[in-house]
C-alpha positions as CSV (number, residue, x, y, z in Angstrom):
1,X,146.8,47.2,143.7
2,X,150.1,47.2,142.4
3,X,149.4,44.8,139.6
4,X,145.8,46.5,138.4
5,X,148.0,49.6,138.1
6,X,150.7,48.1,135.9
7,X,148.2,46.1,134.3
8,X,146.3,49.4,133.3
9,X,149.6,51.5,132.4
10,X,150.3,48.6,130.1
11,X,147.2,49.2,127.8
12,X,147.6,53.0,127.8
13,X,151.3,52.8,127.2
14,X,152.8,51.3,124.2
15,X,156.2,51.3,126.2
16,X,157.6,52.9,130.1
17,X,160.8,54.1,131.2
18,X,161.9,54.9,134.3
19,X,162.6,58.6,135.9
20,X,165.8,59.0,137.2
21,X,164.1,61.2,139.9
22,X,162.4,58.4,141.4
23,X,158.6,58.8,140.4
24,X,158.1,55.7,139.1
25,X,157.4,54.7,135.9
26,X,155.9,57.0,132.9
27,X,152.6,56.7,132.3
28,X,151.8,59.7,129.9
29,X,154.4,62.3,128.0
30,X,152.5,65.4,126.6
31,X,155.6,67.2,124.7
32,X,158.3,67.5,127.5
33,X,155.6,67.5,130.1
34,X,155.6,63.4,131.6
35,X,152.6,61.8,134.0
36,X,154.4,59.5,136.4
37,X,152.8,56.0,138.0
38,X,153.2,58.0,141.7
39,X,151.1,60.8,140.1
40,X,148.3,58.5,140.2
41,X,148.8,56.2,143.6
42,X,146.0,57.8,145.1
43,X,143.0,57.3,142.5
44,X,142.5,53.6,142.6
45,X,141.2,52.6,146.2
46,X,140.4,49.4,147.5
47,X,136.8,48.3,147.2
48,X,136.8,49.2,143.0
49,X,136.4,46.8,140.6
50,X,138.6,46.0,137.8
51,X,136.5,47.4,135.0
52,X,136.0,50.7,136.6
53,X,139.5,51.6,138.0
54,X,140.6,50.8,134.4
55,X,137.9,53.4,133.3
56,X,138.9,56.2,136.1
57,X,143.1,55.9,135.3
58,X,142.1,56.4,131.5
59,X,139.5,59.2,132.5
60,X,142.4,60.8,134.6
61,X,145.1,60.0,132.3
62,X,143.2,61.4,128.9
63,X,141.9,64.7,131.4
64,X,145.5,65.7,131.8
65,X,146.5,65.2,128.4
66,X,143.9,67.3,127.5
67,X,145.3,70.3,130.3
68,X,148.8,70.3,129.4
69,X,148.0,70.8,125.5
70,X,145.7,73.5,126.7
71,X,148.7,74.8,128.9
72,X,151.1,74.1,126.0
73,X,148.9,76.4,123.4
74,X,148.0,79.1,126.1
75,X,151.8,79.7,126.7
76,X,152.5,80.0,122.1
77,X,149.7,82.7,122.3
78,X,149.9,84.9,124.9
79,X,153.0,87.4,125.9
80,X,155.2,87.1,128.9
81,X,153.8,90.0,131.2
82,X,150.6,88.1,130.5
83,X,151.6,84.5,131.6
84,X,153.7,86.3,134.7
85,X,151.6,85.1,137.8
86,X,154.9,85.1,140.1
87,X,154.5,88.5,141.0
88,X,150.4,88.4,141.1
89,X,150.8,85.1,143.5
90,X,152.4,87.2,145.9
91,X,150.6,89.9,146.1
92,X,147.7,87.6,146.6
93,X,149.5,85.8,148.9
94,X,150.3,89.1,151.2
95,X,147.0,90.8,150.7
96,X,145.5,87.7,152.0
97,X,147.9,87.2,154.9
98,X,147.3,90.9,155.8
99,X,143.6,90.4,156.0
100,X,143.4,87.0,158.1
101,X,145.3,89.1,160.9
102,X,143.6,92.1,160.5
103,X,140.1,89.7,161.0
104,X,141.7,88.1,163.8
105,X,143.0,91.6,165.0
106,X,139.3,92.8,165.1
107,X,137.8,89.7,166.4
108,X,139.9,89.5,169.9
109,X,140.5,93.2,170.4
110,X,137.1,95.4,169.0
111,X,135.0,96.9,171.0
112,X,131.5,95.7,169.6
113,X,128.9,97.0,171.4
114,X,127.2,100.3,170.1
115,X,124.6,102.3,172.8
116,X,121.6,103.9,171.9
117,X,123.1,107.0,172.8
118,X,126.2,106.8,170.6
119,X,123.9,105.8,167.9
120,X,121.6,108.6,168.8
121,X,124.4,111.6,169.1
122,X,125.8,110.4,165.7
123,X,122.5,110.5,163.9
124,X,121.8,114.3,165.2
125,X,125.1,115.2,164.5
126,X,124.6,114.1,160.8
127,X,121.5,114.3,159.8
128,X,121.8,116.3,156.4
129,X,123.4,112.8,155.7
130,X,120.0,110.6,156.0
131,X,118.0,111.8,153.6
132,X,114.4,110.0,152.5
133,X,114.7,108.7,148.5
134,X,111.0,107.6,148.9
135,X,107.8,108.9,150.5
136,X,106.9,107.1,153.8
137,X,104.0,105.9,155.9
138,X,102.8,104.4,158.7
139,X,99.2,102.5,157.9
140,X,96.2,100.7,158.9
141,X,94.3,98.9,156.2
142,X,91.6,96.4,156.0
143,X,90.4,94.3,152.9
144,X,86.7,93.2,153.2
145,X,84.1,91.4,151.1
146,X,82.7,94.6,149.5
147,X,79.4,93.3,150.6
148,X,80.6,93.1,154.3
149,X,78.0,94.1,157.3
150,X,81.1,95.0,159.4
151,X,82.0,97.6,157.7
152,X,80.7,100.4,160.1
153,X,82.5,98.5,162.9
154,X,85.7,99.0,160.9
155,X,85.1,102.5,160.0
156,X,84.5,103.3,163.5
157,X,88.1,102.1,164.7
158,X,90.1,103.7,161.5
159,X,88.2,107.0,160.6
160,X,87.9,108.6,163.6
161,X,91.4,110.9,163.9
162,X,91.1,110.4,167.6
163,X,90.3,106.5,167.7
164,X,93.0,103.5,167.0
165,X,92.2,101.3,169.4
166,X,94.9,98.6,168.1
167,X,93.8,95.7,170.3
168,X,90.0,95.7,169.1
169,X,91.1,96.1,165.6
170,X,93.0,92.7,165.5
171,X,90.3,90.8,167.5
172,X,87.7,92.3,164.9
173,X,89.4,92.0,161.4
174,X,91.2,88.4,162.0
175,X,87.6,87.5,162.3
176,X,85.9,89.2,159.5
177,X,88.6,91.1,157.3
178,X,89.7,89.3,154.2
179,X,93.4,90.4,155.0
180,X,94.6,93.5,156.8
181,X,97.6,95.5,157.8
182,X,97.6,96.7,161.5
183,X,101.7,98.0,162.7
184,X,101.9,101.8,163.0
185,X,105.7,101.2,165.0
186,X,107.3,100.8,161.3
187,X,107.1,103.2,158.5
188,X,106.7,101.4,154.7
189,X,107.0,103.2,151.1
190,X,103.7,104.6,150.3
191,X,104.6,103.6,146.7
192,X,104.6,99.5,148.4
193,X,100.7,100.7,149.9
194,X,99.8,101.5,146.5
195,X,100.5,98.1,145.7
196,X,98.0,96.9,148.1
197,X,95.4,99.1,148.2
198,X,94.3,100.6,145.0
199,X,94.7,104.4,145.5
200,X,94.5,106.7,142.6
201,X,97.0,109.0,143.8
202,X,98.6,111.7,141.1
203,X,100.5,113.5,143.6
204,X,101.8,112.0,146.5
205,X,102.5,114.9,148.8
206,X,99.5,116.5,147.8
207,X,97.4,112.7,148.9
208,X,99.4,112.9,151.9
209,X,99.1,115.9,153.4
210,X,95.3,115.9,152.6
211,X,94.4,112.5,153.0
212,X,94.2,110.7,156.2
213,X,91.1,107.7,156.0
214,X,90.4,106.5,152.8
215,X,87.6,104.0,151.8
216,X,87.9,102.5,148.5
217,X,84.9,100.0,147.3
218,X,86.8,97.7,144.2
219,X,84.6,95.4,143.7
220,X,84.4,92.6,145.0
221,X,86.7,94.1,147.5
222,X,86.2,97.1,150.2
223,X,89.7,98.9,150.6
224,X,89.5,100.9,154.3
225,X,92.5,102.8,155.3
226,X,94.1,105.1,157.9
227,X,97.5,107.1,157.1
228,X,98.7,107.5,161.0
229,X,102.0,109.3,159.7
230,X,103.8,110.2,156.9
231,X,107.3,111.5,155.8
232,X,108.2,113.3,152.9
233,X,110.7,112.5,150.0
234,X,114.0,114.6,150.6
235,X,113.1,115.1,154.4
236,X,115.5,113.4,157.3
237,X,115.1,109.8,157.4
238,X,113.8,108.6,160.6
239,X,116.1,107.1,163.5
240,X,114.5,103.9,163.6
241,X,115.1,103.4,159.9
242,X,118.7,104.6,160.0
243,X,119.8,102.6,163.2
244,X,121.3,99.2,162.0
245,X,123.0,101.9,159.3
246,X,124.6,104.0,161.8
247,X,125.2,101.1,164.2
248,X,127.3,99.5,160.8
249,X,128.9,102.8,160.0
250,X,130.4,103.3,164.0
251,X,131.6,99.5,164.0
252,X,133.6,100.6,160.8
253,X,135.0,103.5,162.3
254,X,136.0,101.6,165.4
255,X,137.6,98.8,162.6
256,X,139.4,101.6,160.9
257,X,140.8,103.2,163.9
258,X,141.8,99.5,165.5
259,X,144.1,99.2,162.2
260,X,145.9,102.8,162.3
261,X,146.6,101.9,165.8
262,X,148.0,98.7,165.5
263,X,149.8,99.6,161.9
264,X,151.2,103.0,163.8
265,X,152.0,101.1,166.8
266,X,153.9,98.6,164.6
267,X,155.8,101.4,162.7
268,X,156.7,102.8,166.1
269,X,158.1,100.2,167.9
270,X,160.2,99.2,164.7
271,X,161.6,102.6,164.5
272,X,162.7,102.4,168.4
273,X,164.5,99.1,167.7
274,X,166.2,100.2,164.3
275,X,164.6,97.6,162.4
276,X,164.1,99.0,159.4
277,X,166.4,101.6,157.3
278,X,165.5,104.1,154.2
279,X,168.6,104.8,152.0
């Protein structure tokens, strides 16, 4: 390995000197920047031919020629305060220390479980702060062949106010319906129903607050749909939408309080011992 080194230093260097700090011989000088022989005992492993280790030392060596004379030009042309990295360094270097304690801090000492009824006592406590941006609903919709016999069957189950028998309805349209939507635990943006089933809605509170079974024939479609529940733009936001929010916005609070404890305690226990002054 030795020799294929010197071997390759000889064809990229017209002539070598030795360092007087003990790196070897030069392999590359770039002004008053040099590439030593130890700089590069690491790239040529065993198991490489001759042709390519030649190849990867002169890909390496012309590579860093190429960074120091973009180095070399990047210090002419730009001012001091803007090639000053000592002080951004360790900055970085504290802000980054700081935080891998602090996530340690939070992962052995916080307290991570949330109840319903914390959840539950902040969201009454602050509702005025959950406020819909979007109309929502809860729905039942079917998709048939516009055609379809089973219509009445359908109609039955979704245009009666007083009949959702859920069960049925499944059995019945993943047998005949051409797609359908069947989940009234979950409220959706009336504007993604839309989407789905053509309505020609002008006025969406007015639809809402008038409409509750709709049937649309599109051919070569048959739209059927039941509103179960809707909630206004601008009105509270549900609980169940809001929970993994609130649940986020306790844990922070939790995080937040953790840190002023520990930095306070800190503070504290340094003032006890004297270990810090103010002159």
């Amino acid at each position: 390995m030795r020799l294929l080194l010197i071997f390759v230093f000889a064809i990229f260097t017209a002539c070598t000197s030795v360092n007087e700090s003990g790196k070897g011989e030069v392999v590359a000088r770039v002004y008053g920047n040099y590439l030593y022989e130890s700089d590069l005992k690491d790239l040529v492993t065993t198991g490489i031919s001759k042709p390519d280790s030649i190849m990867l030392v002169k890909r390496f060596i012309d590579n860093w020629i190429r960074k120091q004379l973009l180095i070399r030009q990047a210090e002419k042309n730009l001012t001091a305060a803007q090639t000053e990295f000592r002080k951004k360094l360790e900055d970085y270097r504290i802000s980054l220390l700081i935080y891998t304690y602090e996530t340690e801090l939070i992962k052995e000492k916080l307290d991570t479980l949330v109840t319903d009824e914390e959840i539950l006592v902040y969201y009454e406590n602050n509702k005025q702060n959950f406020e819909l941006r979007h109309n929502l609903v809860k729905a039942i919709y079917v998709i048939l062949p516009v055609d379809s016999e089973m219509k009445p069957a359908f109609k039955v189950f979704l245009a009666n106010p007083d009949t959702l028998l859920l069960d049925s309805l499944d059995q019945l349209a993943s047998s005949h319906a051409l797609s359908y939507y069947n989940d009234t635990l979950n409220w959706i943006r009336f504007d993604d129903l839309i989407m789905q089933v053509p309505l020609e809605v002008l006025n969406q509170e007015a639809f809402l607050k008038s409409k509750q079974y709709v049937e649309i024939d599109d051919p070569p479609f048959s739209y059927l749909l039941r509103i179960e529940d809707y909630l206004l733009s601008e009105s509270n936001s549900p609980l169940e939408i809001e929970y993994e929010n609130i649940k986020n916005i306790l844990l922070n609070q939790r995080r937040q309080q953790l840190l002023r404890e520990t930095q306070n305690g800190l503070y504290e226990q340094a003032l006890r011992q004297k270990a810090f002054e103010i002159y």
